[in-house]
Backbone as JSON, one array per atom type, in Angstrom:
{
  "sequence": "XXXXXXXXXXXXXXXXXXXXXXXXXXXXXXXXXXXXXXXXXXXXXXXXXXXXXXXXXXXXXXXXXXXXXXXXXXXXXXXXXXXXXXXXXXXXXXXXXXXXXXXXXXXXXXXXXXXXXXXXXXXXXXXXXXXXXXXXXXXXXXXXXXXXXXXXXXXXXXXXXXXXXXXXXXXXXXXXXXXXXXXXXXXXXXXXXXXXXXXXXXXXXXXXXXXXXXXXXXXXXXXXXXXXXXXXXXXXXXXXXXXXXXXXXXXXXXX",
  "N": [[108.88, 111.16, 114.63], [107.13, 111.24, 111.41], [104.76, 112.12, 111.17], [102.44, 113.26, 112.78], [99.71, 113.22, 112.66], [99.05, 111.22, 111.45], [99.46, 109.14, 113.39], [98.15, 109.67, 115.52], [95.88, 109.21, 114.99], [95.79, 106.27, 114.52], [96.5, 105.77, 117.25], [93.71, 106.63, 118.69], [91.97, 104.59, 116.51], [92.67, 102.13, 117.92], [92.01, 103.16, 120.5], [89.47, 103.17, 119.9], [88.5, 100.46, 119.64], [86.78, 99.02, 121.74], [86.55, 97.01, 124.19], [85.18, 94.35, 126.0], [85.74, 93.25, 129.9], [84.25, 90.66, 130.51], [83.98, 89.83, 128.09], [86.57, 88.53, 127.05], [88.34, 85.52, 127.43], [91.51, 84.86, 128.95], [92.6, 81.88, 129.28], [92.37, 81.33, 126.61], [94.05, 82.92, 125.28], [96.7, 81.69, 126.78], [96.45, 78.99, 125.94], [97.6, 79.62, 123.48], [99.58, 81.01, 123.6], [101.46, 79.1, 124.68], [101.25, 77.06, 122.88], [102.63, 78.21, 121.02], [105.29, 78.91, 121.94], [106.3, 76.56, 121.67], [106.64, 76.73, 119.26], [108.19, 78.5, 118.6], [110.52, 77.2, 118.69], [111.01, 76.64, 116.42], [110.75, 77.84, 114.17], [111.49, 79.95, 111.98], [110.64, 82.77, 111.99], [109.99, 85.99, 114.12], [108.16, 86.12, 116.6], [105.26, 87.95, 117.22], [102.97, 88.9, 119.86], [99.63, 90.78, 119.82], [97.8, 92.48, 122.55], [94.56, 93.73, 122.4], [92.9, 94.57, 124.21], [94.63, 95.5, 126.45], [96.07, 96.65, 125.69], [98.81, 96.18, 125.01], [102.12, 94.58, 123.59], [101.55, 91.35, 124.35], [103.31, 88.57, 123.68], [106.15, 87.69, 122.65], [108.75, 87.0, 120.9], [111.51, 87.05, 119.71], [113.89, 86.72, 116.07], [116.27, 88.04, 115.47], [117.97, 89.2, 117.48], [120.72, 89.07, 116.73], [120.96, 90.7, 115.0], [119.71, 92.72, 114.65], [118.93, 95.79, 117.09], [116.83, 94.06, 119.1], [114.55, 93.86, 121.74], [113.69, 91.96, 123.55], [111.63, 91.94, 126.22], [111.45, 94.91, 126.66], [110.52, 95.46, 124.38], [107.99, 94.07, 124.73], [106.82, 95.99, 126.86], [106.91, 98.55, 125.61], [105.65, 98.52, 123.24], [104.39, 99.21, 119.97], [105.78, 101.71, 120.19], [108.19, 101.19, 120.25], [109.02, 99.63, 117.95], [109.26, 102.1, 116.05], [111.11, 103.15, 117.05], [112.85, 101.87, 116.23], [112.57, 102.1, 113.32], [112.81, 103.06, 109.97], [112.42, 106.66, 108.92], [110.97, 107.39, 106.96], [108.87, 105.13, 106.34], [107.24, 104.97, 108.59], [105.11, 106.58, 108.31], [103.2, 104.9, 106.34], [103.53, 102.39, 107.24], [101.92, 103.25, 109.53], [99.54, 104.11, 108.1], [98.77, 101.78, 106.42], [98.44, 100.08, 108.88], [96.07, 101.48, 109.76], [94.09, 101.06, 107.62], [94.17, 98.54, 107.15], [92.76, 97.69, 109.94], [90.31, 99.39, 110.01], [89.38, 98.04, 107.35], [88.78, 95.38, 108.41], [87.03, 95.8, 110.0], [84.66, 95.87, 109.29], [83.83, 93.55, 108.16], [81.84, 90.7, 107.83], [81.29, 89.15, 110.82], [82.11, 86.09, 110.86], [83.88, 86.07, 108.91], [86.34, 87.41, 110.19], [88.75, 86.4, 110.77], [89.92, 85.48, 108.65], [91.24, 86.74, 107.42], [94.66, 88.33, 105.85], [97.01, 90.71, 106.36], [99.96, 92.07, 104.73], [103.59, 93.75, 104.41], [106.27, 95.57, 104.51], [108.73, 96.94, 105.53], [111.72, 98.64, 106.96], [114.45, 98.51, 108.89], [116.58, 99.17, 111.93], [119.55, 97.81, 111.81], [122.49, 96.69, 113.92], [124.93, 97.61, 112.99], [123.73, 100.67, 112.1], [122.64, 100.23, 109.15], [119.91, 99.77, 107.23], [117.46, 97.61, 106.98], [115.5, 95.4, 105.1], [112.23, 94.04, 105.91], [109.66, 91.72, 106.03], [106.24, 91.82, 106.87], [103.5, 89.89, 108.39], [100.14, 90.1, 109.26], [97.44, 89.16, 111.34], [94.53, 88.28, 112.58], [94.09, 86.7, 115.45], [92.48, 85.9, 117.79], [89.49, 87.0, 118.43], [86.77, 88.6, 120.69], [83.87, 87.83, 122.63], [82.13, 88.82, 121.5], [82.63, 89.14, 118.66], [84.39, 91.61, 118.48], [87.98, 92.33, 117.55], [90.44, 91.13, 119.3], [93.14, 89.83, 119.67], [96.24, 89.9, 118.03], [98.23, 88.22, 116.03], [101.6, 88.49, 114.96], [103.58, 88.13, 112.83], [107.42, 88.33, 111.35], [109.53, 88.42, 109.3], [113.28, 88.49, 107.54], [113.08, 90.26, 104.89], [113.81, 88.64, 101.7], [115.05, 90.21, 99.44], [116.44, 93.01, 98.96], [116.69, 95.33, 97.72], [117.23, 98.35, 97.65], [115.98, 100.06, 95.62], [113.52, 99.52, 95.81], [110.13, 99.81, 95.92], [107.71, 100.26, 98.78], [106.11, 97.05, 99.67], [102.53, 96.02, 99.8], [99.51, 94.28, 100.97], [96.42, 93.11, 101.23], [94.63, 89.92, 101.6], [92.38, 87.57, 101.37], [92.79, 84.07, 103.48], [91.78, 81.8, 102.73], [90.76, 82.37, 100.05], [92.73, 83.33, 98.8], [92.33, 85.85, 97.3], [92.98, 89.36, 96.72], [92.38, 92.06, 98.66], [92.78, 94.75, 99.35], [94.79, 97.4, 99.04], [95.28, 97.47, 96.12], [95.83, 99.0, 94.25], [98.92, 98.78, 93.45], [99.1, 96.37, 92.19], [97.91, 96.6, 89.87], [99.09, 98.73, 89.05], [101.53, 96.93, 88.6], [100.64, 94.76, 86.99], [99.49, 96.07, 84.6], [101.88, 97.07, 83.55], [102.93, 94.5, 82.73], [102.29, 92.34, 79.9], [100.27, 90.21, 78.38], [101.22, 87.59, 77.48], [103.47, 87.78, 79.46], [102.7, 87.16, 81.9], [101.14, 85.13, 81.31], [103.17, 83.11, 81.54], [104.38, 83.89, 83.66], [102.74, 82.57, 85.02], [103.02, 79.65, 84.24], [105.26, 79.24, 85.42], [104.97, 79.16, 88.09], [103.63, 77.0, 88.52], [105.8, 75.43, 88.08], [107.02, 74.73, 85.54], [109.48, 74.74, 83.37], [111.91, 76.46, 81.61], [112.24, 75.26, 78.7], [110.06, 73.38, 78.82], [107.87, 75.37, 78.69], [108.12, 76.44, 76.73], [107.53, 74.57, 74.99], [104.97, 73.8, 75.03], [103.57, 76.87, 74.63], [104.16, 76.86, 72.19], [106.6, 78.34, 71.69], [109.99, 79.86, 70.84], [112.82, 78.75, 73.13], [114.63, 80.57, 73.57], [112.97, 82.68, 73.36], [111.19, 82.58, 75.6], [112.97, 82.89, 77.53], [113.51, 85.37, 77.25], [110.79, 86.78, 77.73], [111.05, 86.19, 80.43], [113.5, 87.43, 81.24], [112.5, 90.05, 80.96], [110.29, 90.6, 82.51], [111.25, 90.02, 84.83], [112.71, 92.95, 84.89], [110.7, 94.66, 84.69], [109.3, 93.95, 87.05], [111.0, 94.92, 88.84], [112.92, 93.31, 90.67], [115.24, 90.58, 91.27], [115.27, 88.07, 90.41], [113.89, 85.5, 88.45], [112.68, 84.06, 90.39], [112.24, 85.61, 92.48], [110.21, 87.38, 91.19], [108.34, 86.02, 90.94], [107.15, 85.2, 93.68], [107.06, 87.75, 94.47], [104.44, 88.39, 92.34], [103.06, 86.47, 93.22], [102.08, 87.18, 96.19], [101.46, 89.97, 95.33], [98.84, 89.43, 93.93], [98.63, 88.72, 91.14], [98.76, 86.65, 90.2]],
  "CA": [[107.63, 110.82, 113.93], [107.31, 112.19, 110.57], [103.29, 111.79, 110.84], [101.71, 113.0, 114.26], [98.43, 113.18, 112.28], [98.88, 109.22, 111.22], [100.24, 108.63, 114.72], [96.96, 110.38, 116.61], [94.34, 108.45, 114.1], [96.37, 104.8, 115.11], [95.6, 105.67, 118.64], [92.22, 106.58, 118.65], [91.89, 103.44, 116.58], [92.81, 101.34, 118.34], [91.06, 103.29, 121.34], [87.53, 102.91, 119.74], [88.17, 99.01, 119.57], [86.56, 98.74, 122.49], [86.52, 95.54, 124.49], [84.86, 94.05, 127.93], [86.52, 92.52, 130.05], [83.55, 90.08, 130.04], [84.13, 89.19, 126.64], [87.37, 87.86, 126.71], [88.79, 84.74, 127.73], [92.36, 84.68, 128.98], [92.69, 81.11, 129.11], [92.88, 81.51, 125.24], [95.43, 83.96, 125.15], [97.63, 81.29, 127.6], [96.9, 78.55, 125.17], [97.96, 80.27, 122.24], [101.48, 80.89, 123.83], [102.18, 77.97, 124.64], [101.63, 76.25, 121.45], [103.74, 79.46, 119.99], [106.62, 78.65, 122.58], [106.7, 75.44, 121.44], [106.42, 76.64, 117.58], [109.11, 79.57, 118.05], [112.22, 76.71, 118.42], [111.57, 75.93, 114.93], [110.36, 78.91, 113.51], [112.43, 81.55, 111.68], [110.14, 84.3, 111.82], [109.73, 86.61, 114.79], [106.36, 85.94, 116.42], [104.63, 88.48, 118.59], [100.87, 89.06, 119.84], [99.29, 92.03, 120.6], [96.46, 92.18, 122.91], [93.75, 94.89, 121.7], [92.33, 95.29, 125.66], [95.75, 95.85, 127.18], [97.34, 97.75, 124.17], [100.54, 95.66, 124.61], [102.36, 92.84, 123.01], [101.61, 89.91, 125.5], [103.85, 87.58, 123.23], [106.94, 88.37, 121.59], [109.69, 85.81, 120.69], [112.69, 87.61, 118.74], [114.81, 85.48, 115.7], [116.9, 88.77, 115.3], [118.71, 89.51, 118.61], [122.02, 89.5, 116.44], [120.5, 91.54, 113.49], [118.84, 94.23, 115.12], [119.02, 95.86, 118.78], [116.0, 94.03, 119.09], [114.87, 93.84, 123.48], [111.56, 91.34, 123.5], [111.06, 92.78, 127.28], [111.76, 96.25, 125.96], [109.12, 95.49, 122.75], [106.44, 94.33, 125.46], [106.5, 97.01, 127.71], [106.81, 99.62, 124.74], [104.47, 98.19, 122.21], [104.37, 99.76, 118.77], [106.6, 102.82, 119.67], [109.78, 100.24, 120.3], [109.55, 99.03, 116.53], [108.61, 102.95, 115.39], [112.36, 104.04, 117.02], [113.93, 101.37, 115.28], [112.22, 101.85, 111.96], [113.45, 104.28, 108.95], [111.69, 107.31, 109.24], [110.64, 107.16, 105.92], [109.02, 104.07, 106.29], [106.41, 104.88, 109.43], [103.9, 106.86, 107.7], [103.48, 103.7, 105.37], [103.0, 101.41, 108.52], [100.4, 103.59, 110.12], [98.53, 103.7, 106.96], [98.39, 100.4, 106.45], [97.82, 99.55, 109.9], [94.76, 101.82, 109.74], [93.31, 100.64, 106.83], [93.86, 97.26, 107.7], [91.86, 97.57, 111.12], [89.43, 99.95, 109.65], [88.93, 97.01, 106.91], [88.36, 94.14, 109.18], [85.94, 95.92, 111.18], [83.59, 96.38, 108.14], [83.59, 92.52, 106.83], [81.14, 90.0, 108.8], [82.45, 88.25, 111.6], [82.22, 84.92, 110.93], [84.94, 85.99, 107.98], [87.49, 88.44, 110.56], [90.07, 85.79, 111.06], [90.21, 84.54, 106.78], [92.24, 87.74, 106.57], [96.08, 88.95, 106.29], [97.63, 92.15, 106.19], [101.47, 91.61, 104.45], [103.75, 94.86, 104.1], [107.24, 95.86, 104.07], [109.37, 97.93, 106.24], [113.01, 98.69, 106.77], [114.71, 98.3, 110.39], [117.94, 99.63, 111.62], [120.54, 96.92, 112.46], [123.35, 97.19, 114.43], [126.04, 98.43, 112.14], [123.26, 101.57, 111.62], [122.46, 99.89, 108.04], [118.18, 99.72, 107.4], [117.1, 96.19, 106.67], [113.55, 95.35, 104.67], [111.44, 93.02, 106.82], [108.46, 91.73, 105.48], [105.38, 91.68, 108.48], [102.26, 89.53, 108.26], [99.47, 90.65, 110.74], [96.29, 88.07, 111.29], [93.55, 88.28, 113.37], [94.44, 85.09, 115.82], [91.34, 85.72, 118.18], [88.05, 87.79, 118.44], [86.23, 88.58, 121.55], [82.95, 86.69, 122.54], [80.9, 89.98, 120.49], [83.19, 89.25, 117.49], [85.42, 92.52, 118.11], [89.02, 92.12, 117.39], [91.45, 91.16, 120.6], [94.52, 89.54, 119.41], [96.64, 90.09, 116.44], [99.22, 87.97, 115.35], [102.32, 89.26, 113.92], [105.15, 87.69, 111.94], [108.06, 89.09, 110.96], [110.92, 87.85, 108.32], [114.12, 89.13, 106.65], [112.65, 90.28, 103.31], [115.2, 88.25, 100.77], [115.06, 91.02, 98.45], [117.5, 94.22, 100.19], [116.92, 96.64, 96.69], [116.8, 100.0, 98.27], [115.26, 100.83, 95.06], [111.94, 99.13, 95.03], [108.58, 100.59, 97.18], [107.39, 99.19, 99.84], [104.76, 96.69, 99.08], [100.87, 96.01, 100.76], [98.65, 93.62, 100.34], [95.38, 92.44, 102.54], [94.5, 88.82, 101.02], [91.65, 86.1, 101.98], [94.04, 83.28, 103.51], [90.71, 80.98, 102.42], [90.69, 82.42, 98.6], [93.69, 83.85, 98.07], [92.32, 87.14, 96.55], [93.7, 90.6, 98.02], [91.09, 93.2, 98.42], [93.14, 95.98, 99.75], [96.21, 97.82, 98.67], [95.67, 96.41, 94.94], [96.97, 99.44, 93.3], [100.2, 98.28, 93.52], [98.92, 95.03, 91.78], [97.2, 97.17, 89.39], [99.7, 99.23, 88.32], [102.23, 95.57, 88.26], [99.72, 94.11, 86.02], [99.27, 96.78, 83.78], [103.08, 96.93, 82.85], [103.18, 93.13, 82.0], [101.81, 91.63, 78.47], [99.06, 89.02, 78.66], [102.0, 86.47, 78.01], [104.09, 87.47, 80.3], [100.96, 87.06, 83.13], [100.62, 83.71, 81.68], [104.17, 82.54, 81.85], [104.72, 83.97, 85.18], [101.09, 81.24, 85.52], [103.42, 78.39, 84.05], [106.58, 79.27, 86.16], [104.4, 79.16, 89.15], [103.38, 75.17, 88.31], [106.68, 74.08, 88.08], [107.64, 74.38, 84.31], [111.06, 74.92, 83.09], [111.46, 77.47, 80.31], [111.47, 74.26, 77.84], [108.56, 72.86, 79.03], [107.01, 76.44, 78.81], [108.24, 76.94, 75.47], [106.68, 73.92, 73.85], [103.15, 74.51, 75.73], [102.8, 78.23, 73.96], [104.74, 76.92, 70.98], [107.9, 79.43, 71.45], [111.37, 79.18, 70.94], [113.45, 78.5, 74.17], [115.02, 82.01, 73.54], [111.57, 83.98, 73.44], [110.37, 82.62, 76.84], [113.44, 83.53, 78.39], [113.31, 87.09, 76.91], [109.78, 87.32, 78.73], [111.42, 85.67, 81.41], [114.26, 88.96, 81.68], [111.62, 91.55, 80.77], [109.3, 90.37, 83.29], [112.21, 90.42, 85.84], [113.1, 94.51, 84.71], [109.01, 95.19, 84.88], [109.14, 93.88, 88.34], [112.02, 95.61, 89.62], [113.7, 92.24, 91.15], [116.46, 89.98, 90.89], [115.73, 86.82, 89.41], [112.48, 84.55, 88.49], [112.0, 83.43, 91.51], [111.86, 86.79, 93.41], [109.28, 87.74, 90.57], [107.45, 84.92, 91.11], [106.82, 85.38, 94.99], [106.02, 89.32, 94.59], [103.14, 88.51, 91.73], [101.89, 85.7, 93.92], [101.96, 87.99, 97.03], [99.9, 91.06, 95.04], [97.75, 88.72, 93.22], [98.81, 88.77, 89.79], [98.52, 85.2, 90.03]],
  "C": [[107.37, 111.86, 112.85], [105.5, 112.57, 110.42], [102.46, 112.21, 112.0], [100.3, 112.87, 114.18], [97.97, 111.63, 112.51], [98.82, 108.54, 112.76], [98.47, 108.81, 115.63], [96.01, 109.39, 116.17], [94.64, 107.69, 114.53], [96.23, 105.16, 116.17], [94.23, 105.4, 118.66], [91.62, 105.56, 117.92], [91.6, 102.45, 117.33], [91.9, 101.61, 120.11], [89.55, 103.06, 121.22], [87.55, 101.31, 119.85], [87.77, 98.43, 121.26], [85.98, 97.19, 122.84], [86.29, 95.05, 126.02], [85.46, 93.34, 128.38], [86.05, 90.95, 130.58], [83.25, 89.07, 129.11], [84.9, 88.44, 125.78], [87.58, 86.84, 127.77], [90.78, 84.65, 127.97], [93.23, 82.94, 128.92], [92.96, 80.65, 127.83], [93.96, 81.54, 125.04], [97.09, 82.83, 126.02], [97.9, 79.51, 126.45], [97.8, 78.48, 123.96], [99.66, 80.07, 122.68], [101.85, 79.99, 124.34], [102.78, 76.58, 123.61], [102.82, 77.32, 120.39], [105.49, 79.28, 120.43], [107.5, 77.66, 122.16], [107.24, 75.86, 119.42], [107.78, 77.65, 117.41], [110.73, 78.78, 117.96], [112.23, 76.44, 116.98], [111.5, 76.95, 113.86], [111.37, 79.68, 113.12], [111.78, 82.81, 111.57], [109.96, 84.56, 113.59], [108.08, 86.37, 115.07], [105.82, 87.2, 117.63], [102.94, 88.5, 118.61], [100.45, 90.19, 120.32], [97.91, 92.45, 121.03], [95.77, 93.85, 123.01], [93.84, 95.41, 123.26], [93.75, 95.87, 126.21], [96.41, 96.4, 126.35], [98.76, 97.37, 124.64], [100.49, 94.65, 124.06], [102.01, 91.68, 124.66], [102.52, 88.68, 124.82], [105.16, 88.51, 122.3], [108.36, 87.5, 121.7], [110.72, 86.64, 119.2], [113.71, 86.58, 118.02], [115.56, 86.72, 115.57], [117.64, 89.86, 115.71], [120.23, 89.98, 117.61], [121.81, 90.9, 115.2], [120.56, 92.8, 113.75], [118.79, 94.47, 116.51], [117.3, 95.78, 119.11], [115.42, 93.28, 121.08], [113.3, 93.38, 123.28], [111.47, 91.96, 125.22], [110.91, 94.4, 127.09], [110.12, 96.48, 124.7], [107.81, 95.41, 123.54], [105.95, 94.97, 125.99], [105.97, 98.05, 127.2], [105.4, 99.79, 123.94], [105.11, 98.81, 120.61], [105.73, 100.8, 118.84], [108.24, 102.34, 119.94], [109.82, 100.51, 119.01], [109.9, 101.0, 115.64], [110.17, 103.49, 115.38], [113.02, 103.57, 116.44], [113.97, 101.45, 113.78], [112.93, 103.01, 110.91], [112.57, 105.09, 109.05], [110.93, 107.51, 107.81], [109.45, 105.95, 105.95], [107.07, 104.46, 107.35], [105.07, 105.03, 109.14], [103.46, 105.97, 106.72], [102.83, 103.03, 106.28], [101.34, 101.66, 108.91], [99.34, 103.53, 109.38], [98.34, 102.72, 106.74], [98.06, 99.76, 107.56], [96.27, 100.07, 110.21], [94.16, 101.28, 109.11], [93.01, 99.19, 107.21], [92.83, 96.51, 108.77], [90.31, 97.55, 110.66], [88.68, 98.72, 108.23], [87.95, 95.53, 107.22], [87.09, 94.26, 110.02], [84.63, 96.16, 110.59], [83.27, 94.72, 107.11], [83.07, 91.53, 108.0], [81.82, 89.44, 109.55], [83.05, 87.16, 111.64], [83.71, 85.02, 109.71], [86.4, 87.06, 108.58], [88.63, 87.81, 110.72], [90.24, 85.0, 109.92], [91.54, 85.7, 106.41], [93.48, 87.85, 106.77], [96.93, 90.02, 105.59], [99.55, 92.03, 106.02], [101.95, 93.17, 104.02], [105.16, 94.94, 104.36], [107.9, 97.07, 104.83], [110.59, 97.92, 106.67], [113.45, 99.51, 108.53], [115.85, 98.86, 110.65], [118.41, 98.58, 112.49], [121.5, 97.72, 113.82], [124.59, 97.99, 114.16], [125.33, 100.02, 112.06], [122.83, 101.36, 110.31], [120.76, 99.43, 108.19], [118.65, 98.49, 106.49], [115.61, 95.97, 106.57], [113.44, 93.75, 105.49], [110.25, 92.91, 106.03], [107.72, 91.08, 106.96], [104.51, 90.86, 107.88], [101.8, 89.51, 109.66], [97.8, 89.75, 110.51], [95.68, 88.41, 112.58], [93.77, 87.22, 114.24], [92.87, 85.1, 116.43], [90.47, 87.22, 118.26], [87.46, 87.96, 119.66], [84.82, 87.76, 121.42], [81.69, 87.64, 121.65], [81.78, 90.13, 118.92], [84.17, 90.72, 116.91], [87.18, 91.76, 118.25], [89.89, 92.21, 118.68], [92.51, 91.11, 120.18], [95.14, 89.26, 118.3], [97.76, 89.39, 117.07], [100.33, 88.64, 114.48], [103.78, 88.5, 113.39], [106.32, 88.41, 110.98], [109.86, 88.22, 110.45], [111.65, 88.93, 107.85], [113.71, 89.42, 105.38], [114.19, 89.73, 102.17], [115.44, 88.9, 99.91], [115.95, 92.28, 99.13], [117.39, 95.19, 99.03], [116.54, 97.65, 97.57], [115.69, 101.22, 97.22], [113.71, 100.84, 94.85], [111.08, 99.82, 96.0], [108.17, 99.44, 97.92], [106.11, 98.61, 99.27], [103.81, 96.57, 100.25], [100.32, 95.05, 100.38], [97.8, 93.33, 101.47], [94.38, 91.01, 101.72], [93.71, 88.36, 101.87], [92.53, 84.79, 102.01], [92.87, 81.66, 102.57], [90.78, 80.88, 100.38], [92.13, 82.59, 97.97], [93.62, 85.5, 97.79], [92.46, 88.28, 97.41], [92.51, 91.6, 97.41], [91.31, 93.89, 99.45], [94.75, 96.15, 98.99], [96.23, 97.21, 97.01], [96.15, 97.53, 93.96], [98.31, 99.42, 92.84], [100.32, 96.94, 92.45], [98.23, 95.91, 90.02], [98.43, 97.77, 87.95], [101.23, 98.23, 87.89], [101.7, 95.32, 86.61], [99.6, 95.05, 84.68], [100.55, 96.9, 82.8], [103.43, 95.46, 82.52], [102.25, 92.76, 80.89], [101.34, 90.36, 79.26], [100.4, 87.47, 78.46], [102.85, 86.31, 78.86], [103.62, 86.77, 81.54], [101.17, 85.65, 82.52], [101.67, 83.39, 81.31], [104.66, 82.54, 83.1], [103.61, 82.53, 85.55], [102.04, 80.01, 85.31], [104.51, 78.37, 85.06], [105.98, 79.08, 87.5], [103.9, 77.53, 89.4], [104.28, 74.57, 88.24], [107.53, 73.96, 86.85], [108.92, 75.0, 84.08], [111.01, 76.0, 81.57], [111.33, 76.39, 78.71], [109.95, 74.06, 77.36], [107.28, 74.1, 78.38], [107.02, 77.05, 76.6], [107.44, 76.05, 74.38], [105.09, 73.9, 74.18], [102.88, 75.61, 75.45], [103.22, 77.94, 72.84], [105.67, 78.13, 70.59], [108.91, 78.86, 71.75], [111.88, 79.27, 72.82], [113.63, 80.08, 74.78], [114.45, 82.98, 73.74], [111.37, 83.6, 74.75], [111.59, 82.87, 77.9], [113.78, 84.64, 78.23], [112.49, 87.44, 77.45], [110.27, 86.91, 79.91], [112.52, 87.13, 82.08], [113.27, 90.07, 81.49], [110.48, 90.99, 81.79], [110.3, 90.65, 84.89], [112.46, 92.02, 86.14], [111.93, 94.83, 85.13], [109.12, 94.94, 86.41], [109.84, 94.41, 89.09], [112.66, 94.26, 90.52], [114.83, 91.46, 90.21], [116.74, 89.06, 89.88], [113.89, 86.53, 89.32], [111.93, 84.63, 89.96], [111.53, 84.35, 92.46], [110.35, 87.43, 92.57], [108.22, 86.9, 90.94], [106.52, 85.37, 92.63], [106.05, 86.83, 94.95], [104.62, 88.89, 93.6], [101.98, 87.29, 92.05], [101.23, 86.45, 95.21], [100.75, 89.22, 96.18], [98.97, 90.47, 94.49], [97.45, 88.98, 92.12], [98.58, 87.61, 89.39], [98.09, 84.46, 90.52]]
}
């Protein structure tokens, strides 16, 4: 642990979220996984749940047994400090921060709005070869206790299709209702700032569907110019192609 500071605060966190045992409903918690059991044969993401009162996963359904020495009895028992041994050490202090903020966010926005939110972020795993692999997480509120504190988090977890070793890890905390991210937006900030007002609104047309044609006779530019913003919007973003651009400036909310 490169962080025992980060590490101590994410306890005590998660220790102040205090919760009666009064207040919850397990009968929930039994629905939930069953509709998840049913949802994980089709699913490609990793699903787990992690119940606030019992500070473990109570759910955890692994797609990346071959990937990663990944042990779903092992993950439930452990909790958090399973994923922490497998993670890059680089990487943790990142997590915890964002897992703080994220909490510390939710617990500050009315109740009737604690389950609109989702916490998306970026972290790098170690396979089996010993080779780190970016995962992208999304973490959701699934249920609330009957006093509107936070019980059970949702967590999803994909292969990030992007593997640059060079880019930063990204953040974002988005309304799944609006769209708009209202956490982590320096990242979006300092995106936005390095793209030109047409690039921003070509990435807007590439996001509807248009073809660099199409795009070219709707601003009135040659073919050639909109796929020049089309490569310099790619370099600005640090990704591969369009389409990887596309996904990151819908993800920070560039678009």
């Amino acid at each position: 642990m490169n962080n025992p500071s980060l590490l101590a605060r994410f306890k005590q966190l998660l220790d102040d979220l205090t919760i009666s045992p009064e207040h919850i409903d397990y009968s929930i918690l039994n629905y939930h996984i069953r509709l998840l059991e049913h949802i994980a044969l089709v699913e490609n993401s990793s699903i787990t749940i992690y119940d606030i009162f019992q500070k473990r996963y109570v759910f955890v359904r692994n797609r990346f047994r071959e990937l990663i020495d990944y042990d779903d009895k092992k993950a439930a028992e452990e909790g958090y400090s399973f994923f922490f041994r497998l993670m890059h050490p680089d990487d943790i202090s990142f997590v915890l921060d964002t897992s703080i903020k994220s909490i510390e966010f939710i617990r500050n926005v009315p109740v009737e709005q604690r389950k609109d939110f989702k916490t998306i972020f970026e972290f790098r795993l170690r396979n089996n070869q010993g080779k780190y692999i970016r995962f992208i997480q999304q973490m959701v509120n699934l249920e609330l206790d009957l006093k509107g504190n936070m019980w059970l988090i949702m967590i999803l977890m994909d292969v990030n299709p992007n593997q640059l070793d060079s880019r930063v890890l990204q953040r974002s905390t988005m309304n799944m209702r609006s769209g708009k991210v209202y956490q982590f937006t320096e990242e979006r900030e300092e995106k936005q700032s390095q793209l030109s007002k047409r690039e921003i609104e070509i990435l807007g047309l590439i996001a509807k569907g248009l073809a660099s044609k199409e795009i070219a006779e709707q601003l009135y530019l040659s073919v050639n110019t909109v796929n020049n913003h089309r490569q310099r919007i790619i370099e600005k973003m640090d990704v591969n192609n369009t389409s990887e651009a596309l996904t990151y400036a819908m993800r920070i909310g560039i678009i």
